[in-house]
C-alpha positions as CSV (number, residue, x, y, z in Angstrom):
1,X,0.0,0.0,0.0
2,X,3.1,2.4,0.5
3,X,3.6,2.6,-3.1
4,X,1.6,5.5,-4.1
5,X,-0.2,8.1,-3.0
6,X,-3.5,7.4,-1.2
7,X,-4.3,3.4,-1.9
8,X,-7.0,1.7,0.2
9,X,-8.2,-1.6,0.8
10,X,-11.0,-3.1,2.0
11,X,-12.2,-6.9,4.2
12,X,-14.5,-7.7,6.2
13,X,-14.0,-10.7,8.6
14,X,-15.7,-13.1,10.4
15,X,-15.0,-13.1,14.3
16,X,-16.7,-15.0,17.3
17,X,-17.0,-13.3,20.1
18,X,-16.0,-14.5,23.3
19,X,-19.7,-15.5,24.3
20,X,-19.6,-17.8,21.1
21,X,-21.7,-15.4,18.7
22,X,-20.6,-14.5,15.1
23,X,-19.6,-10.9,14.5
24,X,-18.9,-9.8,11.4
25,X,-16.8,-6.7,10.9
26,X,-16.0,-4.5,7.6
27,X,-12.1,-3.3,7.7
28,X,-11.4,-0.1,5.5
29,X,-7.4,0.8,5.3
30,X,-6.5,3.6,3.6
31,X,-2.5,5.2,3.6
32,X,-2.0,8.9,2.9
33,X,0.8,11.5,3.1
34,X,0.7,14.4,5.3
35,X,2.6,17.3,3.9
36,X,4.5,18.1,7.3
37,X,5.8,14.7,7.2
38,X,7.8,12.0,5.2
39,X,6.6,8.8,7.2
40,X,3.4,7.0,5.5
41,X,0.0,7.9,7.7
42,X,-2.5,4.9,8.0
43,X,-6.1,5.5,8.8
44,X,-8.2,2.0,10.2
45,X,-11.9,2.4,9.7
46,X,-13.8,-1.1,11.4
47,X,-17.9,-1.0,11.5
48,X,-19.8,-4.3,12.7
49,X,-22.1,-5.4,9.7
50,X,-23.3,-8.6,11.5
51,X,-27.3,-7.3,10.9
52,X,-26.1,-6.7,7.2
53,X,-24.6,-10.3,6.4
54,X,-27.2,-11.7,8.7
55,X,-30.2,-9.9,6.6
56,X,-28.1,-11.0,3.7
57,X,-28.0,-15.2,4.7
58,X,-31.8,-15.0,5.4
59,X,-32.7,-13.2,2.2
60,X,-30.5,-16.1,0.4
61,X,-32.4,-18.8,2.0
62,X,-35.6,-17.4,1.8
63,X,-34.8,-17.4,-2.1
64,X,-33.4,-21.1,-2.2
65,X,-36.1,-22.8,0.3
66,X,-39.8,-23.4,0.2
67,X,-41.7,-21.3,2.5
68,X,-43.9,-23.8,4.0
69,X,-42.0,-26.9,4.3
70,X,-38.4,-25.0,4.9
71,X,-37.1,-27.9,2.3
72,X,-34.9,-26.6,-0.8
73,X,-36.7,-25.3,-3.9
74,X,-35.9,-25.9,-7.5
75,X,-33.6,-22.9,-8.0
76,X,-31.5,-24.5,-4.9
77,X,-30.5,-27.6,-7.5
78,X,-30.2,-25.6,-10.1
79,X,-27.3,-23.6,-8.3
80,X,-25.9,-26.1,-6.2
81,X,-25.2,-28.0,-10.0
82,X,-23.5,-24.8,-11.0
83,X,-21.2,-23.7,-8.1
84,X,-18.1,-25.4,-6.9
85,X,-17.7,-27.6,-4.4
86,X,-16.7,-26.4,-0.6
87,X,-14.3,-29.1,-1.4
88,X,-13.2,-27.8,-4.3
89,X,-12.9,-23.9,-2.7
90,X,-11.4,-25.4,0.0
91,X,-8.8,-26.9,-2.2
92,X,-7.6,-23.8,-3.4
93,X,-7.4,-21.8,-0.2
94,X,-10.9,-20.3,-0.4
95,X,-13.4,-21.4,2.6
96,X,-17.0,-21.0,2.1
97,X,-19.2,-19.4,4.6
């Protein structure tokens, strides 16, 4: 990131909390240069999105399940036959969530 002049990156992570709970959490990094100094300055930005990524998991299952018997739906199959394994992700350094 020290390359240029203002880069930024952006992750968010997956961290349990001591209780046990999931808590998601979106990391913005950004580096600038401050004109009084030579030395790099770094600016760490973290906001929980757990209600996001939650709203997001129950949307996706609402989508892929039947509503009345909670069992998976035709467009389930259909996109389980066209996405990759876990074991396949996993294979390649990727873990599904």
């Amino acid at each position: 990131m020290v390359q240029q002049g203002a880069e930024e990156t952006s992750v968010e992570l997956r961290w349990r909390h001591r209780g046990g709970d999931e808590v998601w959490v979106a990391l913005h990094c950004s580096l600038f240069s401050d004109f009084k100094s030579s030395a790099p300055c770094l600016i760490v930005q973290a906001q929980d999105v757990t209600a996001r990524r939650r709203a997001e998991n129950r949307l996706q299952h609402i989508a892929y399940h039947d509503g009345l018997t909670d069992l998976p739906n035709a467009a389930a199959s259909t996109s389980a036959s066209s996405r990759p394994s876990s074991a396949a992700i996993a294979g390649h350094g990727i873990t599904s969530l």
